[in-house]
C-alpha positions in Angstrom: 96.3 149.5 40.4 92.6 149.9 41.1 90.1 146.9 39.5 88.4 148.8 36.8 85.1 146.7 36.5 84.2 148.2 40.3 80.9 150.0 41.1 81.6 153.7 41.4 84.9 153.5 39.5 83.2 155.7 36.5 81.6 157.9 39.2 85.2 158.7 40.3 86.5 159.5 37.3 83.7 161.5 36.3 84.6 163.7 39.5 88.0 163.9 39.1 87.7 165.1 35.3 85.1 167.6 36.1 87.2 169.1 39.0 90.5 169.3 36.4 88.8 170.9 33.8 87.5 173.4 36.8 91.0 173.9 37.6 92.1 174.0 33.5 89.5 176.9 33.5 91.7 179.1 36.3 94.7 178.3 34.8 93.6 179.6 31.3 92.4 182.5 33.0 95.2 183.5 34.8 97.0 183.3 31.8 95.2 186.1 30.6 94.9 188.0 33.9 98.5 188.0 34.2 98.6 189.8 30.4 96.1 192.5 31.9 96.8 196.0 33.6 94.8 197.8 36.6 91.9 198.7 34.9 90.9 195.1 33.1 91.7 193.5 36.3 89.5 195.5 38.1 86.6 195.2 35.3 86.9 191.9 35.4 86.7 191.3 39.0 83.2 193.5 38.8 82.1 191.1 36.1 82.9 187.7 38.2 81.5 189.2 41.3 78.3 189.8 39.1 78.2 186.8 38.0 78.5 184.9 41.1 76.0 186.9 42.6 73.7 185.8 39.9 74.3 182.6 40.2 74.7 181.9 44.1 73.5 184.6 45.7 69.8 184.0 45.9 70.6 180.9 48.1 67.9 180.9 50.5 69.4 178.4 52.9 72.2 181.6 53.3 69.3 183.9 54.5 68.6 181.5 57.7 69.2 182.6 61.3 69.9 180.2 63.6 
């Protein structure tokens, strides 16, 4: 068993809940998705590709040529 009073300890567990609530999030979502026919599938994969664009696609370091 890992000593608890460590440093970085809370750090590491701060990680590893962030990344399973990422991966609750999916699962929760394919829940739904599964539920879904052609046409909400295909809405919705317009509406996430949106949305990622907004958020990550104006990363400049992208736009380099090496």
């Amino acid at each position: 068993m890992t000593d608890q009073t460590r440093w970085g300890i809370h750090e590491v567990q701060t990680r590893n809940k962030a990344v399973k609530y990422q991966k609750d999030l999916v699962s929760r979502a394919m829940e739904s998705v599964v539920k879904m026919d052609e046409s909400g599938i295909t809405d919705l994969m317009i509406q996430i590709e949106a949305e990622y664009e907004r958020k990550y696609g104006s990363n400049k370091a992208d736009r380099n040529i090496l």
